[in-house]
C-alpha positions as CSV (number, residue, x, y, z in Angstrom):
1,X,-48.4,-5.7,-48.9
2,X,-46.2,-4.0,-46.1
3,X,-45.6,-7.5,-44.3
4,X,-44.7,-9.0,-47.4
5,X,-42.3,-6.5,-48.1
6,X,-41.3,-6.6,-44.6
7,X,-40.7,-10.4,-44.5
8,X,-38.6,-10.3,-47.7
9,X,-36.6,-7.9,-46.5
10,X,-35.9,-10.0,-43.3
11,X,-35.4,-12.9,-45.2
12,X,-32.7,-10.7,-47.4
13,X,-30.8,-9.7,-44.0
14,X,-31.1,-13.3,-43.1
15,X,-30.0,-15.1,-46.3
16,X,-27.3,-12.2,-46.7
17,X,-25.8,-13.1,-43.0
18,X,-26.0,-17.0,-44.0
19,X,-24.2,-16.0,-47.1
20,X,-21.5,-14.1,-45.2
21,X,-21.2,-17.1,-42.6
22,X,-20.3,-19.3,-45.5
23,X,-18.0,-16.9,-47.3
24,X,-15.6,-16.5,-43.5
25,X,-16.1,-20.7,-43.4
26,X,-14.9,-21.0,-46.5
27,X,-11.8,-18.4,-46.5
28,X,-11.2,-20.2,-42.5
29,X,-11.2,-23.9,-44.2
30,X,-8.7,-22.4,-47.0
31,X,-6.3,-20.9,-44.8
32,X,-6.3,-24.1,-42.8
33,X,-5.3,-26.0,-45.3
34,X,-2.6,-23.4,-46.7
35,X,-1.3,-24.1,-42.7
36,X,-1.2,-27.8,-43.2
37,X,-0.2,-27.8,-46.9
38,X,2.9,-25.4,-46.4
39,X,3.4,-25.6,-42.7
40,X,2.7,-21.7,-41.9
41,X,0.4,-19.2,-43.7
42,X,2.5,-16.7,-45.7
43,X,1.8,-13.2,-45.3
44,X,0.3,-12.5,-48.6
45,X,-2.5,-14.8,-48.1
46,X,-3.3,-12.7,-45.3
47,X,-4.3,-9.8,-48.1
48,X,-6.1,-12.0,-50.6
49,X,-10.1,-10.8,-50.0
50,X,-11.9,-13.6,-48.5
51,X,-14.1,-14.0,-51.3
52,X,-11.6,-14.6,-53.1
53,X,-9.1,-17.3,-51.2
54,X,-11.3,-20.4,-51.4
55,X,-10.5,-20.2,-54.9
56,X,-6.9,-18.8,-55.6
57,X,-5.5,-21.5,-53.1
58,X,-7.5,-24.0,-55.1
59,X,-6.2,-23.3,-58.2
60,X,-2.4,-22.4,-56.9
61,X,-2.4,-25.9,-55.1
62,X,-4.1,-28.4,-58.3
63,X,-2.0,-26.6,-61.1
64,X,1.1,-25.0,-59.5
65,X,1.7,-27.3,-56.4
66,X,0.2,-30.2,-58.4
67,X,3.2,-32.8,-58.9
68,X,0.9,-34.5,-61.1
69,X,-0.2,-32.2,-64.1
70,X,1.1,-32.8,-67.5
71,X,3.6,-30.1,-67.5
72,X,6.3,-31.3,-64.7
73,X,6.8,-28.8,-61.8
74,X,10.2,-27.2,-63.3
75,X,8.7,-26.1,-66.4
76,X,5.6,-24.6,-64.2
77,X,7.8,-22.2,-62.9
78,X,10.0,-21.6,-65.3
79,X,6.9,-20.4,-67.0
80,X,6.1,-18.8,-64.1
81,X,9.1,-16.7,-64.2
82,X,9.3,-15.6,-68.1
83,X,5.6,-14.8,-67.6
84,X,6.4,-12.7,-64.1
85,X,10.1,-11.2,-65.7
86,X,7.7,-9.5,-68.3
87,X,5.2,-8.0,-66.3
88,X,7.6,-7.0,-64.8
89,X,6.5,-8.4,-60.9
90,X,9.0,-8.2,-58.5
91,X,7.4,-10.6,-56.1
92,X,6.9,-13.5,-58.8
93,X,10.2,-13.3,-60.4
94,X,11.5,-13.8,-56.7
95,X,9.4,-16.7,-56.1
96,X,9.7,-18.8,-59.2
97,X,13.0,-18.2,-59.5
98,X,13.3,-19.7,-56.1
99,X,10.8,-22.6,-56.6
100,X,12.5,-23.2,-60.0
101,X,15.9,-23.7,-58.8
102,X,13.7,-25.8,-55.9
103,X,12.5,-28.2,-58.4
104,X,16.1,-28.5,-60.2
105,X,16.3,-25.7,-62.3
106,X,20.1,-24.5,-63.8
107,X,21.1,-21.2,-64.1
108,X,21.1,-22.2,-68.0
109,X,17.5,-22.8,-67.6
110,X,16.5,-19.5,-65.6
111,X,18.5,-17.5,-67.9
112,X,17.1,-19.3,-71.5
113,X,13.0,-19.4,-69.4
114,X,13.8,-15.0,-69.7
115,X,15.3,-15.0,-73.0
116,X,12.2,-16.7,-74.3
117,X,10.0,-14.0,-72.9
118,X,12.3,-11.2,-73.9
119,X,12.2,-12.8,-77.5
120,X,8.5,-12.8,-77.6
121,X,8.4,-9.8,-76.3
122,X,10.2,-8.0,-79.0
123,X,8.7,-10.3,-82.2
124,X,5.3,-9.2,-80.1
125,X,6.0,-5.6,-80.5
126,X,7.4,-5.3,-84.0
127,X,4.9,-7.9,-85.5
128,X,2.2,-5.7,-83.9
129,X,3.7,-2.7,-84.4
130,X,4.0,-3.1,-88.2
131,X,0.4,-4.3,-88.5
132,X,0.9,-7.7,-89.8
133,X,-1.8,-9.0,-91.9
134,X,-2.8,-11.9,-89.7
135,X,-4.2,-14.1,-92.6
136,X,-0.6,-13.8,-94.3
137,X,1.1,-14.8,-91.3
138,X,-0.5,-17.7,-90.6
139,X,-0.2,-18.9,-94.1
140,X,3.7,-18.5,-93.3
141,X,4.0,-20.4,-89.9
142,X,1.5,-23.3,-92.0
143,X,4.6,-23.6,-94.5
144,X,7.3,-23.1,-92.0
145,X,5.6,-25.9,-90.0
146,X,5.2,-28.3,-93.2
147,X,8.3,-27.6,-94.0
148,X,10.0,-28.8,-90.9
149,X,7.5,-32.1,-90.8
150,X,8.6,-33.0,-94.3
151,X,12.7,-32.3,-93.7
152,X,12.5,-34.3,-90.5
153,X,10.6,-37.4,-92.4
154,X,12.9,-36.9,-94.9
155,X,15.6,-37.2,-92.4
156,X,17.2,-34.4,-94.2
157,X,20.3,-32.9,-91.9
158,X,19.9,-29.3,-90.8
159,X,22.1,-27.1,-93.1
160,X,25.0,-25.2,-91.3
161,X,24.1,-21.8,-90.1
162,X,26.1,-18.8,-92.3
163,X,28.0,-16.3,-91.0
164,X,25.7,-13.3,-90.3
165,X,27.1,-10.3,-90.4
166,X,24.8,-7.6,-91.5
167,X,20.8,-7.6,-92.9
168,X,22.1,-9.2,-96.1
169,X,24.0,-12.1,-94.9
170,X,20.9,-12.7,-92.2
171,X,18.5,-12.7,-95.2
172,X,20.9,-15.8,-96.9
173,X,20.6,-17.4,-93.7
174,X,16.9,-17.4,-93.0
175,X,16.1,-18.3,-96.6
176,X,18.7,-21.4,-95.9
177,X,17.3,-22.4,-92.4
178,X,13.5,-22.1,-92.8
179,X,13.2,-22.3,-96.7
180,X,11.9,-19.0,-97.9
181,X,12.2,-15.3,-95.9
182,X,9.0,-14.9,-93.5
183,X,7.6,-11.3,-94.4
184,X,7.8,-10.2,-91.3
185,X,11.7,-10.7,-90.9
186,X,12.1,-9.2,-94.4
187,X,10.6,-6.1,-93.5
188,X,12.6,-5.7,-89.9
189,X,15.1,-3.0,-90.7
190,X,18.2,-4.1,-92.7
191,X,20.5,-2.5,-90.0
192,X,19.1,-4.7,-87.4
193,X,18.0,-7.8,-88.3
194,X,21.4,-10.1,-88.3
195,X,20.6,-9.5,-84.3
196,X,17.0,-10.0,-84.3
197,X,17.5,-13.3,-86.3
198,X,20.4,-14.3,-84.5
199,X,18.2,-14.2,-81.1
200,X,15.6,-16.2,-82.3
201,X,18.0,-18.8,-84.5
202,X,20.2,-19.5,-81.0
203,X,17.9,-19.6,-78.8
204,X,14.6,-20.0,-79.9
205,X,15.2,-22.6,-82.7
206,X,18.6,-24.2,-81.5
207,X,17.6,-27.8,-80.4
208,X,20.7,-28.1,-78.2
209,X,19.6,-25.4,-75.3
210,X,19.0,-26.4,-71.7
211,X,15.5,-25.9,-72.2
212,X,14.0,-28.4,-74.6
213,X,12.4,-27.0,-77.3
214,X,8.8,-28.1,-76.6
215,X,9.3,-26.2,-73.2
216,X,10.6,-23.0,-74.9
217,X,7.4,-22.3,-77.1
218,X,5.5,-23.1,-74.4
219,X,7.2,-20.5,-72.6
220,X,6.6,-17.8,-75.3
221,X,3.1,-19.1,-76.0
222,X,2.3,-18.4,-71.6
223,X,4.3,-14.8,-72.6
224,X,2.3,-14.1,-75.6
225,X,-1.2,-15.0,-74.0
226,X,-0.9,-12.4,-71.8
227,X,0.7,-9.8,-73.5
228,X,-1.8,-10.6,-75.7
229,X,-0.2,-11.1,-78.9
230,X,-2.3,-13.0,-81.6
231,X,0.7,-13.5,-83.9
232,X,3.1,-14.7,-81.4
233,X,0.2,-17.2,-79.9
234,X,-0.1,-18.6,-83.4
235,X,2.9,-19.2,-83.8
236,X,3.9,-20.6,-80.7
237,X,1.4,-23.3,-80.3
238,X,2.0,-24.6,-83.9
239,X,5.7,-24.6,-83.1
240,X,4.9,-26.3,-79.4
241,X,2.4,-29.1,-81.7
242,X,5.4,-29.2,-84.1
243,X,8.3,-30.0,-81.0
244,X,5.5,-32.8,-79.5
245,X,3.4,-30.2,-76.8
246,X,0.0,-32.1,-76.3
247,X,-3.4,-29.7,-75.6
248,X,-2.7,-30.4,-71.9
249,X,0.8,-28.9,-72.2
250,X,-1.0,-25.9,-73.9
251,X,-3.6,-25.4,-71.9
252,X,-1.8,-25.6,-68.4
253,X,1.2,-23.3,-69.9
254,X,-1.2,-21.2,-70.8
255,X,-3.4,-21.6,-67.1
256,X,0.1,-21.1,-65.5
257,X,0.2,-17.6,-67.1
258,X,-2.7,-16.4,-65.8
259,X,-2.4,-17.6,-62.3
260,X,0.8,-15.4,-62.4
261,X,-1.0,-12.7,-63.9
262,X,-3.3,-12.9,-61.1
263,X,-1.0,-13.6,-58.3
264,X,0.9,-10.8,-59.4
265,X,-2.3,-8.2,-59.6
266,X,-3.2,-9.1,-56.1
267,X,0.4,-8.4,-54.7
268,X,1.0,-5.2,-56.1
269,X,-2.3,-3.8,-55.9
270,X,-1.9,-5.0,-52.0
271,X,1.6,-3.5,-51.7
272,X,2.5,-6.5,-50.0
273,X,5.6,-6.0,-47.6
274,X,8.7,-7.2,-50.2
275,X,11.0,-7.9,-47.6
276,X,8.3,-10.6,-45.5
277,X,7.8,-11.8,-48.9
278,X,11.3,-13.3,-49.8
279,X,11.5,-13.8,-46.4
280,X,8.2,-16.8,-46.9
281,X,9.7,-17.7,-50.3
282,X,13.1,-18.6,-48.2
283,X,10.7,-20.4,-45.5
284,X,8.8,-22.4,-48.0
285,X,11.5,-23.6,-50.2
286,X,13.8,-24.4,-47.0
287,X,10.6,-26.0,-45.3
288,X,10.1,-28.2,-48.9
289,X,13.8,-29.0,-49.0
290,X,13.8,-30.6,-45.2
291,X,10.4,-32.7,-46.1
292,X,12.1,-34.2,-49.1
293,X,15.5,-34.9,-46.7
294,X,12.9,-36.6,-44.3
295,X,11.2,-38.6,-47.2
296,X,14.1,-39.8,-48.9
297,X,15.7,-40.6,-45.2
298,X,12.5,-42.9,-44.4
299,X,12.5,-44.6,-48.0
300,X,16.3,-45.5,-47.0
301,X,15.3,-47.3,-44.0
């Protein structure tokens, strides 16, 4: 009985020292290929725990890096970005603002990608905050959403927006532009709510934004899965199905969130240097800017 407990521990030290062979094998292979994907290994994934690196770098480079997911690279990061300015994480905002304007982003779109976040933000709190009945709410986005299906088959034109200037006057306009007063935006205080409304009716709702409309409740719906807010997440996706957002749009808006989420865990909990931070971002997006120079010099030839 003592050599068989002997042996299996032995084979326990053994198989645990295989085990850890694999795990340094597998973070070496990983940070080989950050080297010859981005042409230097940023500082950060010098923190990452080795158990963990095999699989962060997977997942950043087959969803984030990935020019070929459903959701084009501009929209990742704007995501990105509303997700990160919410947090709030320094480092993220930094680097998707950086890789947004990288993949062609405007100021317009920076600026509306935080809006959206800020707007979910706030419905998030007050919708939670006044204990919304959940069963009552979807009800409401169901007829909001029917309603809009039918007006656009109906090819009926949008009505023009009133002037709001108080509670009253924003009241008139919601019943106007969505057909009937949402409970939730009846009960916002009176005071208030020709600001609230106004928010959400030129930004979120106004087709004509630099962000298309499909992009901006995806946006909120990536903000609202990790606030969590259940309201805002119904809400969102059936107003992405409603502006033409397929499941793959959903779910990688949604995976994009929790990478960031993740990402932006590790590098506070690491306390990773701010300063050598930017300092990669700067690297990689000048580093991605001179490959593309080169590409688009030897497709010219």
């Amino acid at each position: 009985m003592k050599t068989l407990t002997k042996t299996a521990a032995i084979l326990l030290v053994l198989g645990a020292a295989g085990a850890a062979q694999a795990e340094t094998k597998a973070a070496e292979a990983a940070r080989a290929d950050i080297q010859k994907t981005l042409g230097f290994t940023p500082q950060f994934f010098l923190q990452v725990p080795e158990l963990q690196l095999p699989g962060a770098w997977d997942e950043m480079k087959t969803l984030q890096l990935n020019p070929g997911t459903a959701l084009p690279g501009k929209v990742k990061e704007l995501i990105g970005l509303a997700v990160a300015a919410q947090i709030p994480c320094r480092y993220c905002i930094y680097a998707h603002t950086e890789f947004a304007r990288l993949n062609g982003a405007s100021e317009a779109e920076l600026g509306e990608a935080v809006a959206m976040a800020g707007i979910t933000r706030h419905w998030s709190t007050f919708l939670n905050g006044i204990q919304t009945d959940e069963g009552k709410f979807r009800a409401e986005i169901t007829r909001l959403t029917d309603g809009a299906r039918k007006a656009a088959a109906s090819k009926t034109p949008a009505p023009k927006p009133l002037d709001v200037t108080d509670g009253a006057t924003a009241l008139a306009d919601i019943t106007q532009t969505l057909g009937f007063a949402p409970e939730f935006l009846k009960r916002f205080p009176d005071v208030a709510r020709g600001g609230a409304w106004r928010q959400m009716r030129d930004v979120q709702m106004n087709p004509a934004t630099a962000v298309a409309p499909k992009y901006k409740e995806l946006i909120g719906l990536a903000v609202a899965s990790q606030v969590p807010c259940r309201f805002c997440i119904i809400a969102h996706t059936e107003f992405a199905k409603l502006a033409g957002a397929s499941d793959a749009e959903i779910t990688e808006a949604i995976a994009m969130a929790s990478l960031t989420r993740d990402l932006s865990t590790l590098m506070n909990g690491r306390m990773v240097d701010e300063p050598q931070f930017r300092r990669d971002v700067d690297k990689l997006v000048k580093g991605a800017k001179a490959a593309a120079k080169r590409r688009m010099s030897a497709s010219a030839r």
